[in-house]
Residue, then its C-alpha position, 0 to 999 in steps of 0.5 A: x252850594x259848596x259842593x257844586x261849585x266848581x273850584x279854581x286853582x288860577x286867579x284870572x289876570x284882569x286888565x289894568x285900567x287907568x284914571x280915565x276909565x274911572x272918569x268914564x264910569x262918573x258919566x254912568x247912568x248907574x250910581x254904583x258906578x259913579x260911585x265906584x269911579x268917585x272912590x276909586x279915583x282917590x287912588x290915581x292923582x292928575x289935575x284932571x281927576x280933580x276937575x272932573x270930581x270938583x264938576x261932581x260936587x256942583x252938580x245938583x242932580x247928582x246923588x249924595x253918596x256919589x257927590x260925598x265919595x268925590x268930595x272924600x276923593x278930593x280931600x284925600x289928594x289936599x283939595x280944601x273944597x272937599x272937605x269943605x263939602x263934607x263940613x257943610x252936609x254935616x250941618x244938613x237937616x238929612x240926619x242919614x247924610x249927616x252920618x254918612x259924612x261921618x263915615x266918610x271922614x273916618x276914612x279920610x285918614x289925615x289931620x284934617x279929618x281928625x279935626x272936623x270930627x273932633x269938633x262934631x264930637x265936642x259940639x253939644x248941639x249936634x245930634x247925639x247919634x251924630x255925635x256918637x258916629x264922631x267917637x267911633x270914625x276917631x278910632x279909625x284914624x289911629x290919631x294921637x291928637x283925639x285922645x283928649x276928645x275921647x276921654x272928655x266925651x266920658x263926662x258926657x251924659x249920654x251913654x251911647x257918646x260915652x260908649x263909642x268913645x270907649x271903644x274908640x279909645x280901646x282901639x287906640x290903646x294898643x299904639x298909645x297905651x303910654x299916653x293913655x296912661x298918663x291920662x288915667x293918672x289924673x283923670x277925673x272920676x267920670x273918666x276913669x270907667x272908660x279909660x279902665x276898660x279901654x286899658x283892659x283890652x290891650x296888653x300892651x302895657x306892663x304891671x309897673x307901668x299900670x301901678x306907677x300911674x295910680x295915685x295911692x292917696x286916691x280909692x277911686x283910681x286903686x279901685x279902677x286899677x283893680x278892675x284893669x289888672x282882673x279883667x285883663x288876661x290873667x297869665x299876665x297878672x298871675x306873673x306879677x301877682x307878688x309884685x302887686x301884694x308888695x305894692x298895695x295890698x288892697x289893689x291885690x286883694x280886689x283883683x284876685x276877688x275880681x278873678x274868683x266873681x269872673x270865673x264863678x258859674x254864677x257869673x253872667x247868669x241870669x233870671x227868667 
């Protein structure tokens, strides 16, 4: 296909539109249309625009996904009845509306949204795969105040909620590793794994830093330090692998182990 396609140099100038093209689009009888007006009007703020998706959302003839992008709109631009909306689908007996509100709050980027999943994440009565989509929308809102919600989720028996908020989590690190820090120093053992492999995938804490946050009367947290040091990159380590021997002889001997497992031929093999 590539090569009878013909290429262009130029982007051609588009004309600009306004709110009220946007408006127009909800009158559509297309839903992507509606829907693409309901998004993009989180974009152009009037007091009409709110009137119109505040309309949208008591329309009962109107598709879900359009009526939900409103009420994202509203939430956006601080009307409290979108959110409001969004609150009430989760609780629909439509798991796919319910997940699909998820969505939408892990693009609401503001405290609010923050809450409303923490508390979708922390309820027990809620749908475990619901509860899931919760974990991973907070690591799209690079919020500090869901770390503890994340970390608490480990303890969890379900797997798939302690999987996404370990990668939720891991997606966090970067912009939060001292806090994360501080929390795998007193974590409890059924937190350690998620919070160990969060750590690893980010390179933005230093060996002292690590070492200084693992309790030396506690196996348990020199055993997961272990694990962060060998799975991280290994240049990085190599550097401070003195440092580490000084500080706690068995932490050095457990990641260089680590190291020799890991890049063996038989790492990763499996049977037929």
């Amino acid at each position: 296909m590539a090569s009878v396609v013909k290429v262009s140099e130029s982007v051609p100038q588009l004309q600009t539109v306004d709110n009220d093209f946007y408006i127009e689009l909800l009158k559509s009888p297309s839903i992507p249309d509606r829907y693409t007006g309901a998004k993009a009007l989180s974009f152009v703020e009037s007091k009409h625009t709110t009137e119109v998706l505040t309309k949208k959302l008591a329309d009962n003839s109107e598709h879900i996904y359009v009526k939900l992008e409103a009420a994202a709109t509203l939430a956006r631009l601080n009307d409290s009845s979108g959110i409001e909306f969004i609150k009430n689908i989760l609780n629909s007996s439509y798991l796919v509306h319910r997940l699909e509100s998820i969505i939408i709050l892990g693009e609401i980027k503001n405290n609010i949204s923050c809450d409303v999943l923490r508390s979708v994440l922390n309820d027990s009565s809620q749908n475990p795969e619901i509860r899931s989509g919760a974990a991973w929308a907070l690591g799209e809102l690079n919020n500090k105040s869901c770390l503890n919600d994340l970390i608490d989720a480990f303890s969890n028996i379900n797997t798939n909620i302690q999987i996404e908020a370990t990668r939720a989590l891991a997606r966090l690190c970067d912009k939060f590793t001292p806090e994360i820090l501080a929390e795998y120093s007193q974590a409890e053992k059924s937190q350690r794994p998620g919070i160990a492999w969060a750590l690893s995938k980010t390179n933005k804490w230093s060996i002292e830093e690590v070492l200084k946050h693992t309790p030396l009367n506690d196996i348990d947290a020199r055993q997961w330090t272990s694990y962060i040091l060998g799975m991280s990159e290994q240049e990085k380590v190599i550097e401070n692998i003195e440092k580490i021997k000084q500080y706690d002889q068995e932490i050095y001997f457990a990641t260089t182990l680590l190291w020799k497992i890991i890049s063996s031929w038989i790492y990763n093999l499996e049977e037929y």
